[in-house]
KOLMAR-271792 format. One record per residue: residue in three letters; x, y, z of N, C-alpha, C in turn. Coordinates in steps of 0.05 Angstrom, whole numbers, plus 5000, padded with zeros to 4 digits. Layout:
! KOLMAR-271792
ALAXYZXYZXYZ;...
//
This chain:
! KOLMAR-271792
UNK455250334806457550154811456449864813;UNK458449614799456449424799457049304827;UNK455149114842456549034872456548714868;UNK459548704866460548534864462748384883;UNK463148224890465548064904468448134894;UNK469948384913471848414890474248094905;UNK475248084878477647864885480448004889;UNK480247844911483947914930485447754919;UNK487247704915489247564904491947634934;UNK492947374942493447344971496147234963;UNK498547334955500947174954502047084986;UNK504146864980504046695004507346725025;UNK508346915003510547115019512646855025;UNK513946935040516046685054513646505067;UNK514846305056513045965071515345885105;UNK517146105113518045955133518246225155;UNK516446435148515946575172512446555173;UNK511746785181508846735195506646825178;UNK506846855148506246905126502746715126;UNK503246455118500546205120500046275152;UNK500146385178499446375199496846605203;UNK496846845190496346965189494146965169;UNK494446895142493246855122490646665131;UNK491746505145489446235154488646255178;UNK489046405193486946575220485746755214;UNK486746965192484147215178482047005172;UNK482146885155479546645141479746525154;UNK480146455181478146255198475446405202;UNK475346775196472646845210471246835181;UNK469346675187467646595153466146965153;UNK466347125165465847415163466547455133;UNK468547395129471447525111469947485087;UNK468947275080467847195049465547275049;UNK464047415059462447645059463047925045;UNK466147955054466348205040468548215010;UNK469647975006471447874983471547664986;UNK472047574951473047244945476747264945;UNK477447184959480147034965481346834951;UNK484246904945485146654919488446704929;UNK489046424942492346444962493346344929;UNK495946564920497746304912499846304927;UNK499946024922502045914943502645554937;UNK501745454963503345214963499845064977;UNK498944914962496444784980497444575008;UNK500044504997501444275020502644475045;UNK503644655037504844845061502344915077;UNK500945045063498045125066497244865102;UNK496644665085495844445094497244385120;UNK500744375116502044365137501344495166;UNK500844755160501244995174498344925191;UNK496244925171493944855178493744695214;UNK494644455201495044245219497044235247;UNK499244445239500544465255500544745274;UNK498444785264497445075290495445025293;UNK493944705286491444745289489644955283;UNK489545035262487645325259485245105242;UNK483445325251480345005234479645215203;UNK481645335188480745455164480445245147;UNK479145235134478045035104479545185077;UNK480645015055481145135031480544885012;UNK480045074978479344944960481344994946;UNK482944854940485244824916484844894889;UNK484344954882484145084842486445044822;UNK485545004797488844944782488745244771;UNK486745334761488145624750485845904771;UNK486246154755484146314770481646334760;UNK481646204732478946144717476045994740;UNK477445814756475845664776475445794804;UNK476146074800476546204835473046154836;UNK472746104864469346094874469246224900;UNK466946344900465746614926465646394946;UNK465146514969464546434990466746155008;UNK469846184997470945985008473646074997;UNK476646035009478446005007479045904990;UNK480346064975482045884942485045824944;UNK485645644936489245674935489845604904;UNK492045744890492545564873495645574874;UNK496245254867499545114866500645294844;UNK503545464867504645574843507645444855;UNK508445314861510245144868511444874869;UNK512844874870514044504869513444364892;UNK512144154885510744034902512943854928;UNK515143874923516943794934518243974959;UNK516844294957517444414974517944385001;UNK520744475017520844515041521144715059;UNK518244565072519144815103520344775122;UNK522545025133524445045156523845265169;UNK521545265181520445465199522945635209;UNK522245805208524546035227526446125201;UNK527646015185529746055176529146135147;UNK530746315135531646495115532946195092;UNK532346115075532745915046532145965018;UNK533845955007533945964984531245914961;UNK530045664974528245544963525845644969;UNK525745784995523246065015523746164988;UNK525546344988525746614971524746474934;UNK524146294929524246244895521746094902;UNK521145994923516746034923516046274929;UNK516146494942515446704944515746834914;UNK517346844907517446984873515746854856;UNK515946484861514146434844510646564848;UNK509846544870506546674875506946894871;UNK508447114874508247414863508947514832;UNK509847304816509847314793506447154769;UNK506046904784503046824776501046984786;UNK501647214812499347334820499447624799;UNK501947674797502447974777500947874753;UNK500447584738500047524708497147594707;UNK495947394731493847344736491647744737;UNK493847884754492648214751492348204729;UNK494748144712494548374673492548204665;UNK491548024668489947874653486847934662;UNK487048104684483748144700482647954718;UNK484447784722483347594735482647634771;UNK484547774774483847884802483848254806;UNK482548284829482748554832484348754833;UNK485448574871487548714883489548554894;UNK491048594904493948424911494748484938;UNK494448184953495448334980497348184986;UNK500948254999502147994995503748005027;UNK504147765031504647685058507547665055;UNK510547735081512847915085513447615066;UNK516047845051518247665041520347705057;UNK522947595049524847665054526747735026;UNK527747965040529148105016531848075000;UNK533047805018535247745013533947474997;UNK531947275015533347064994531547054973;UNK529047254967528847234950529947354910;UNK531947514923534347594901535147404881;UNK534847404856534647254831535647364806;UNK535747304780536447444758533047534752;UNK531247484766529447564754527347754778;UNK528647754803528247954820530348164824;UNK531648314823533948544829532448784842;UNK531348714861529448994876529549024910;UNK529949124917529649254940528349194963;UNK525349144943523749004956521148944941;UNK518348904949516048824933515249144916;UNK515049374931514449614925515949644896;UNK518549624889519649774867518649464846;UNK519749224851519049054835515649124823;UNK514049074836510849134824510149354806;UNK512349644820512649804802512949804774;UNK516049604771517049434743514649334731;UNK513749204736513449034734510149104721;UNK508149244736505049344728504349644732;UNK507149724732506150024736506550184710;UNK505750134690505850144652506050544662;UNK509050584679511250814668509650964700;UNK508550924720508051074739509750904758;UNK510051264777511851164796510651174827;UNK511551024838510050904866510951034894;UNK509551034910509851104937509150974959;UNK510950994975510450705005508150935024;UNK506250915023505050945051504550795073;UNK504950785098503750615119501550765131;UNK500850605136497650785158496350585175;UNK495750705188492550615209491050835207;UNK488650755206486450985203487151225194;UNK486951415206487451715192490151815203;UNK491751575204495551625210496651525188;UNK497851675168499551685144502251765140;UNK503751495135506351635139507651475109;UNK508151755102509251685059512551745063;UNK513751525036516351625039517151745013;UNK519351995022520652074994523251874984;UNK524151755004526151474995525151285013;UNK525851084997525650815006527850605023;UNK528750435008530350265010533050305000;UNK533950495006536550605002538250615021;UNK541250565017543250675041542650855050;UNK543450885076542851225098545351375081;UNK546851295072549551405063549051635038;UNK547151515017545251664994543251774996;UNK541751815022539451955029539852285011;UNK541652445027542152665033542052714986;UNK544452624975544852644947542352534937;UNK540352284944537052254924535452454932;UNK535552544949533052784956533753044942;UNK532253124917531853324903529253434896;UNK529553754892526753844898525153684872;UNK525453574849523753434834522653174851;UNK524253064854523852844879521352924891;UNK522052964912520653144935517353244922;UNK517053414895515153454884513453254870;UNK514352994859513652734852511852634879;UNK513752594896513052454926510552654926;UNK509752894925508253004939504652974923;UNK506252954894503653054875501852734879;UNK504952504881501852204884501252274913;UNK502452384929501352324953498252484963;UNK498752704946496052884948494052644933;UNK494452634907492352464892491352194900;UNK493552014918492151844925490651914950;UNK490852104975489852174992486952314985;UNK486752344959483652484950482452204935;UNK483952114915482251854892482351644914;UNK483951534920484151284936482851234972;UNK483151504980481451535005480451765021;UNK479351834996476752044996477252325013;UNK479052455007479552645024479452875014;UNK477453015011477453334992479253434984;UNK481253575010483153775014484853655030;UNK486753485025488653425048490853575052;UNK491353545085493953645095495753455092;UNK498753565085500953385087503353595096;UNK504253415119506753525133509153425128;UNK511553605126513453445111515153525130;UNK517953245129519253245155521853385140;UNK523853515161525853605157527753375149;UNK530853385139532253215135534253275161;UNK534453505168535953415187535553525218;UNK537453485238536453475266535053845265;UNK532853885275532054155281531654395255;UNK530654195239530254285215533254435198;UNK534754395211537354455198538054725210;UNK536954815224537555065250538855255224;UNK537655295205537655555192540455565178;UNK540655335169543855255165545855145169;UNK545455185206548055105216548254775218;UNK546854675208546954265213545754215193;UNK545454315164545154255142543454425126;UNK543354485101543054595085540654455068;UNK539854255066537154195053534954255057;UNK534554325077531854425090531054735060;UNK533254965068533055175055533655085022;UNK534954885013535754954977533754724967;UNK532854534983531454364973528454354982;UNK528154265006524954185019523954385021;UNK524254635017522354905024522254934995;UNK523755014978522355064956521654894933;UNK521454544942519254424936516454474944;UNK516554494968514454634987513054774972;UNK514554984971513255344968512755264927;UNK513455104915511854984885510054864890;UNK509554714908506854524902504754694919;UNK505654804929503454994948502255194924;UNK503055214912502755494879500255314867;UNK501155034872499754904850497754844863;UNK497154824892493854844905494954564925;UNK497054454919497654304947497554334969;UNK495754304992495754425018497954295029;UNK500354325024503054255038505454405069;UNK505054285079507054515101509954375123;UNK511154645122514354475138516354595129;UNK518354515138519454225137519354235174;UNK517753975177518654005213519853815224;UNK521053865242523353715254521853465268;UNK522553165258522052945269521052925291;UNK523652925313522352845334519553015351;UNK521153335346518553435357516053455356;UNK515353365323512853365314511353175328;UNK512652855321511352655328511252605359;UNK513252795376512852675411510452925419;UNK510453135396508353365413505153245401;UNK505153015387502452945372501853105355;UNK502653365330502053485320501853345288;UNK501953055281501752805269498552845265;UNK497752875286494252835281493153025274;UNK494253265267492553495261493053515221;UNK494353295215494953185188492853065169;UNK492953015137491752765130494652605120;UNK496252665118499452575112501152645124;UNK503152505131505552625136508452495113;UNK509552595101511452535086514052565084;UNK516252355097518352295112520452345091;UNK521352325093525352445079527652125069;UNK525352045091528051745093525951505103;UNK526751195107525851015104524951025132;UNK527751015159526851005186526351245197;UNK525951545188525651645195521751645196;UNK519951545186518151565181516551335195;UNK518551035187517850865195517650675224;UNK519950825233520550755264518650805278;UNK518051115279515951255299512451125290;UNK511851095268509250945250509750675267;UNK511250585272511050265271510950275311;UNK512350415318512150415343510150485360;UNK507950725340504950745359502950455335;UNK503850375321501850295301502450035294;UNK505049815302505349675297503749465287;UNK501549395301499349135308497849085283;UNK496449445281494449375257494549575242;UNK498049635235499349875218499049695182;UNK498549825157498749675133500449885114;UNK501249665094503749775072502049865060;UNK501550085037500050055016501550234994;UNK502450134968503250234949501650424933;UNK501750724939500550854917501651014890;UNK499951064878501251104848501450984827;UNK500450704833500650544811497250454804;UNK497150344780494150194778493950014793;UNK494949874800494549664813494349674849;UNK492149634860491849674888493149424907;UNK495749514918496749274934497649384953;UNK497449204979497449285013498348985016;UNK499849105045501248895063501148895087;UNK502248745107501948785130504148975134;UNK503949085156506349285166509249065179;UNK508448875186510548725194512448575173;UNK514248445184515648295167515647945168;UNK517147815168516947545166517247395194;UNK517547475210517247545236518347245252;UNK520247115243522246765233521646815264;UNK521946965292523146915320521146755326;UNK518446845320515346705322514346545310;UNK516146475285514446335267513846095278;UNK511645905275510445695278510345635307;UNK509945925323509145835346506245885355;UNK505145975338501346115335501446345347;UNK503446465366503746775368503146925356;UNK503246975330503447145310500147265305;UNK500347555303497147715303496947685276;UNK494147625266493047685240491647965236;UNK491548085259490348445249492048565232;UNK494548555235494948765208495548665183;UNK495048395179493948305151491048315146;UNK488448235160486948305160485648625151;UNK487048725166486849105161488449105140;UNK490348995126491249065096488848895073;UNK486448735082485048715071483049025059;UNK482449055083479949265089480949405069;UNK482849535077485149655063484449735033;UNK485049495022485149454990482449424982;UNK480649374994478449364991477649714983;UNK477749825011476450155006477750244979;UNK480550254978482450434958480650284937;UNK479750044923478949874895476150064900;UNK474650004917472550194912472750494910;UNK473150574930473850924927475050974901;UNK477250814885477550884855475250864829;UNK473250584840470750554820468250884825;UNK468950914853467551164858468251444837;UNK471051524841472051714830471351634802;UNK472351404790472051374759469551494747;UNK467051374767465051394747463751734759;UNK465351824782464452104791464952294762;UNK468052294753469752374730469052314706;UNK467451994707466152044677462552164672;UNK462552234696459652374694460552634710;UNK461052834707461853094724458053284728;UNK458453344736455953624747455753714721;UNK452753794713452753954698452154244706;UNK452454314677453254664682450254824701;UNK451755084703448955234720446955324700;UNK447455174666444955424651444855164636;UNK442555244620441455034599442055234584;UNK441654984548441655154528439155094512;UNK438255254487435555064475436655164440;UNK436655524441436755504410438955774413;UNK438655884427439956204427440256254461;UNK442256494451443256574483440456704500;UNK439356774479435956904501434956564519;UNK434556384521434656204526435555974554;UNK438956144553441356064575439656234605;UNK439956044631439656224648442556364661;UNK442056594660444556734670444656844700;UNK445656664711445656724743445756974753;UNK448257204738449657394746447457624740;UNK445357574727442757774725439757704742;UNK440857604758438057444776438657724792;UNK435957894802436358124831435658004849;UNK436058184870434558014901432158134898;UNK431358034915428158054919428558234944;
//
């Protein structure tokens, strides 16, 4: 594997929550460019602003394209109108159409090789809505957008706490009608594969939650458990999935039986994410699997109540570094594991007298 500096590519999310606060306290620890070269797009003046006005002592080098990204120092490059304004705290029109603009030069900049991985700091999901955004959120857009026909899955985690969803960003109202056992078997097959290619796990466990209160008490409070989640279940288990469940939410997660997992894989958006965010909030990260492209986030959102008061923690952007880092390597690992496999237990030379044949060795 060659050892190289991989490049992060750092979009700059909403410029009026805590997005640049975070970004520019991770790289105040000159640690960081030790282990990747860094390239913000964004805004060098917001940048600058923010700088100055939290006092944070990070240094950046401005670049016009990614052709000029350089090791050992903060890159930014202007993907914005220089006229930009910030209104700390608040949700704008003009937030939401810089944020699209850096997540669209950072998507070009991927197809083109120019960067590795993609890590992008909270948007907001309303204002950044456009004729040229119509998504949910960053997860399905990136999909569109670089996932050439694969389909994606939200994991959050801290360390060896994994929590995957079978829906996303959907009404609570459509939960019950999107969840189908194909569904369900999709969700399951990336979630095994990224839990082995992306972070190294032989044989993983994955626990899957019920849809409804008490696993559906055998009927009497719903019926998905038995026509749907079990015999998704009881297919991927055929196919060597170490899968098991369906178990009832709350009890799993208040009896700690979460940690005897390498996954757990939720039914619904808050059902997964509430309880994840509530032991894991601080230095919890997004990470999209399924697609080629390796991109992580912070577990938080744009967080406007704090913005520009220096409150705001940089660990779980930081840890969505690390993050993207392991998954980019752990994949160069597998690649070149897969293009060199073990060879066989016998040689050959001219004839089968020749082959050693294990199954005729005696004991001694």
């Amino acid at each position: 594997m060659e050892n190289k500096k991989v490049i992060v590519g750092i979009t700059h999310g909403d410029i009026n929550g805590i997005g640049y606060e975070v970004i520019l306290k991770t790289f105040s620890d000159s640690s960081m460019f030790e282990l990747c070269t860094p390239v913000i797009y964004g805004s060098p003046k917001v940048a600058a602003y923010y700088r100055k006005s939290m006092d944070i002592e990070t240094n950046f080098s401005i670049i016009t394209s990614a052709n000029e990204i350089q090791d050992d120092r903060l890159n930014i490059i202007n993907c914005c109108d220089d006229e930009l304004k910030v209104e700390i705290g608040k949700p704008t029109t003009e937030s939401g159409k810089a944020a699209l603009d850096a997540l669209e030069m950072a998507l070009a900049d991927y197809r083109n090789g120019m960067i590795d991985v993609i890590v992008t700091a909270p948007i907001n999901k309303n204002t950044i809505q456009s004729d040229e955004f119509n998504f949910p959120g960053h997860t399905e857009y990136i999909e569109n957008r670089v996932g050439d026909g694969a389909k994606s899955l939200m994991i959050l985690l801290k360390d060896d706490f994994r929590v995957a969803l079978v829906t996303g960003h959907i009404p609570v109202r459509d939960i019950s009608s999107t969840i189908t056992i194909d569904l369900i078997k999709q969700k399951l097959d990336i979630f095994n594969r990224s839990l082995k290619v992306d972070f190294g796990i032989d044989a993983p466990r994955i626990a899957l939650f019920s849809l409804n209160p008490h696993a559906g008490d055998n009927g009497l409070i719903g019926n998905e458990e038995e026509e749907v989640i079990k015999p998704a279940i009881e297919d991927m288990a055929q196919k060597g999935v170490l899968c098991f469940g369906p178990y009832p939410a709350d009890g799993f997660m208040g009896s700690g039986n979460y940690t005897h997992f390498d996954g757990i894989l939720a039914m619904y958006h808050d059902q997964g994410l509430a309880p994840f965010k509530t032991l894991s909030m601080d230095d919890g990260v997004n990470y999209t699997a399924g697609l080629p492209i390796v991109r992580t986030s912070p577990a938080h959102g744009t967080a406007y109540d704090i913005a520009g008061t220096g409150e705001a923690s940089e660990s779980s952007f930081r840890q969505a570094i690390y993050i993207a880092l392991d998954v980019f390597r752990n994949r160069i690992i597998e690649k070149e594991i897969s293009a060199h496999p073990l060879r066989k237990q016998y040689y050959e030379k001219r004839d089968d007298s020749d082959k050693l044949k294990l199954d005729t060795i005696e004991e001694e």
